[in-house]
VMD Tcl script that draws the C-alpha trace (Angstrom):
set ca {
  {53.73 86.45 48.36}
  {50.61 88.00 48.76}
  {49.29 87.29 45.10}
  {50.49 83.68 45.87}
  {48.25 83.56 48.76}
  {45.37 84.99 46.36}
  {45.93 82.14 44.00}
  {45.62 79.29 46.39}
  {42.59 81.13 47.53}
  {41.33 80.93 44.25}
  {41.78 77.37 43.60}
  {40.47 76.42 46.73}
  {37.10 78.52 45.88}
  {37.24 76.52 42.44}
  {37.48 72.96 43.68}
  {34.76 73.39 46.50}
  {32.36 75.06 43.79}
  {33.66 72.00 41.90}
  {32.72 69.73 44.74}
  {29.08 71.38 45.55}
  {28.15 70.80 42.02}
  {29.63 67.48 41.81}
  {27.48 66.79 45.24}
  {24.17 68.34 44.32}
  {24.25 65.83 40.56}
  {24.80 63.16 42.43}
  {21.97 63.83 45.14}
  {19.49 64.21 41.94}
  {20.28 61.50 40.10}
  {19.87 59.16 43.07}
  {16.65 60.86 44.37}
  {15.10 59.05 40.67}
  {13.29 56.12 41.12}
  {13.39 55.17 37.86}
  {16.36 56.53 34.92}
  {17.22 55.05 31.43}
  {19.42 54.92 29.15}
  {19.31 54.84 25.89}
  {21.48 52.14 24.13}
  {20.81 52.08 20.13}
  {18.78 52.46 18.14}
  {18.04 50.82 14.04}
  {15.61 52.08 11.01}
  {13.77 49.36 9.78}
  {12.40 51.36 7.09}
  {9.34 53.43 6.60}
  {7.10 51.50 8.54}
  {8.66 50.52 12.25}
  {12.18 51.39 13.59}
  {13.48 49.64 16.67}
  {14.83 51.20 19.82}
  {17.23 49.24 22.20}
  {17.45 50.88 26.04}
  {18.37 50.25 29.75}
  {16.41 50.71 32.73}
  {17.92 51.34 36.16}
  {15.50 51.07 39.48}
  {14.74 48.68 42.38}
  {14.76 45.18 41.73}
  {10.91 43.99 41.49}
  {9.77 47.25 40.18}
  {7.39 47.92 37.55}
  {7.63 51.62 35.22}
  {5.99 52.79 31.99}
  {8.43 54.00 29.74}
  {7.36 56.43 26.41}
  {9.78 55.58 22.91}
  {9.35 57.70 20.19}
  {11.13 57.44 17.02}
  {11.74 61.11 15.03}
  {12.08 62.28 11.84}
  {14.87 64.38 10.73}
  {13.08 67.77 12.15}
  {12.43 66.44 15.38}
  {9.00 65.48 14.57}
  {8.05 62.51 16.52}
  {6.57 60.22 13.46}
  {6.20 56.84 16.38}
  {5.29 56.84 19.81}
  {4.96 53.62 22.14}
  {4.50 53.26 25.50}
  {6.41 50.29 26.82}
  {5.48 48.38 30.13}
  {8.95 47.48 32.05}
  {10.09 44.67 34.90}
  {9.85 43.76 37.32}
  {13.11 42.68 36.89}
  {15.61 40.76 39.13}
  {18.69 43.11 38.67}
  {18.78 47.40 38.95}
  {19.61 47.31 35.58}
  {17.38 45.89 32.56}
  {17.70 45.77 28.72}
  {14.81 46.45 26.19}
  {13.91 46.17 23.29}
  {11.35 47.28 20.93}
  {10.03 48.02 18.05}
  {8.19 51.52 17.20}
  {5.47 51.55 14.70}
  {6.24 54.59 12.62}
  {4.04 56.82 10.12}
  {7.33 57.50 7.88}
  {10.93 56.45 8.10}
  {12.66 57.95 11.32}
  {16.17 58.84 11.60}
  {16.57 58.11 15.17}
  {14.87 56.53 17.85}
  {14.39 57.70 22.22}
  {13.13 57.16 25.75}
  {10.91 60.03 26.18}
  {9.76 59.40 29.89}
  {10.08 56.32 32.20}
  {7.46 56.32 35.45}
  {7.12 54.23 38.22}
  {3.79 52.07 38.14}
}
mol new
graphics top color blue
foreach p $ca { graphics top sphere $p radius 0.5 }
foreach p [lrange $ca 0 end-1] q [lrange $ca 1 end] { graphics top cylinder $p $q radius 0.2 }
display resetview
């Protein structure tokens, strides 16, 4: 009985430690102002490689977001900051094309910031 008693002790220490976590992401995603997602992203070659990404915040807001395309050791071989919205919905699609010093293998929002 009494290790029964432990158990459901246990579990109900596990699900609020479950819950405070849950509770604190939530609080610091929605403290944002601005988040992003990236959607895709496709090598044009060489020379440019094109990104394709969302951006959540306020309808009528304006952010700066940073895309960089890197090589296949991380390097960043593109960078381009990208002037988003306003936009009439929370959630906008972009996309754009990253001038690139040699050919990328992938393509990603660095940084999005309000103004």
């Amino acid at each position: 009985a009494r290790a029964q008693r432990l158990g459901r002790v246990g579990i109900g220490l596990l699900a609020l430690v479950g819950l405070a976590v849950a509770l604190w992401v939530a609080v610091a995603f929605a403290d944002q102002p601005v988040r992003w997602d990236d959607v895709g992203y496709r090598v044009d070659g060489p020379a440019s490689t094109q990104i394709t990404f969302d951006v959540i915040m306020d309808p009528g807001t304006t952010a700066t977001c940073r895309v960089q395309a890197l090589s296949s050791s991380y390097a960043q071989v593109g960078v381009l900051d990208v002037a988003v919205g306003p936009a009439d919905t929370r959630t906008s699609r972009y996309v754009e094309t990253i001038p690139t010093a040699e050919e990328a293998v992938t393509a990603i929002v660095d940084t999005c910031t309000i103004g």
